[in-house]
N, C-alpha and C positions, 0 to 999 in steps of 0.2 A: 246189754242187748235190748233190744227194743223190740223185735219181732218185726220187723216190715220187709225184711229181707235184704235190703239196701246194702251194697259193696261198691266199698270206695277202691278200686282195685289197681291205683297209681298213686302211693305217700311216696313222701322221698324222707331218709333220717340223716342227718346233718348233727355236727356238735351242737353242744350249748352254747359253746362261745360264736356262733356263725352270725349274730344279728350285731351282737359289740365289734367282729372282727371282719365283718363281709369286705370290706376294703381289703384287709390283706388277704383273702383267699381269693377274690376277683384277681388280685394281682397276680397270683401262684396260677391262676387258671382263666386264661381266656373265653373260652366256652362257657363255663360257670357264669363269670362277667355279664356275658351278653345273653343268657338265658335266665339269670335273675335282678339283671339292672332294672327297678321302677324309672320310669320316666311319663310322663307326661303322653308321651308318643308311644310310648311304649304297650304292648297287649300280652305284657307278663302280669298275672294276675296269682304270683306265690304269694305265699307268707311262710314266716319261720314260728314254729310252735316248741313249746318243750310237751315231752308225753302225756304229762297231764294235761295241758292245754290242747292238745290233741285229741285225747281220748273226750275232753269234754264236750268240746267243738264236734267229735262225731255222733255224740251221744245228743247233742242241743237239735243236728241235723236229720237223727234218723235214722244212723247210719249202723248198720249191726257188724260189720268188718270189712275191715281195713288191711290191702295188702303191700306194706313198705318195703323200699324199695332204698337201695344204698346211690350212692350217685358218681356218674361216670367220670371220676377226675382222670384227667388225661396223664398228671405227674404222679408215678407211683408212690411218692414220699408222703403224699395227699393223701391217698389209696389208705397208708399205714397209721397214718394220722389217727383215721377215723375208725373208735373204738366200733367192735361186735355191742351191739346193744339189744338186749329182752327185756321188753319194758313191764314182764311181768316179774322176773329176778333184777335188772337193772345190769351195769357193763357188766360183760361175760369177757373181756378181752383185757 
């Protein structure tokens, strides 16, 4: 905590495998596709982080808490994929 007050009040949590495998979940999920395709043209401006790279990034920014947030896959199979995660105990699921 850094004391400045600062809320990052929209993370998304994605697997770990989401940056090696973005290809096949774009495939499994259209929406996903076109809300985290980089392109050139593009004014998606994600990144995929693991917790630690998270928490440091928000610690490097300022930032005293962060409220994450699961992400809307439209295929339930997707839905079940993705583990419950506390990234103070780690998977809960």
């Amino acid at each position: 905590m850094n004391g400045n007050g600062i809320i990052d009040a929209h993370i998304h949590m994605f697997p770990q495998d989401i940056v090696p495998r973005w290809g096949w979940y774009a495939a499994q999920d259209a929406c996903f596709a076109e809300m985290t395709r980089q392109t050139p043209q593009s004014r998606v401006r994600e990144a995929f982080s693991l917790p630690e790279e998270t928490l440091a990034l928000a610690d490097a920014a300022g930032v005293d808490v962060m409220v994450a947030q699961g992400w809307y896959w439209r295929e339930h199979d997707l839905c079940r994929r993705i583990p419950l995660f506390d990234w103070r105990y780690g998977e809960i699921s």
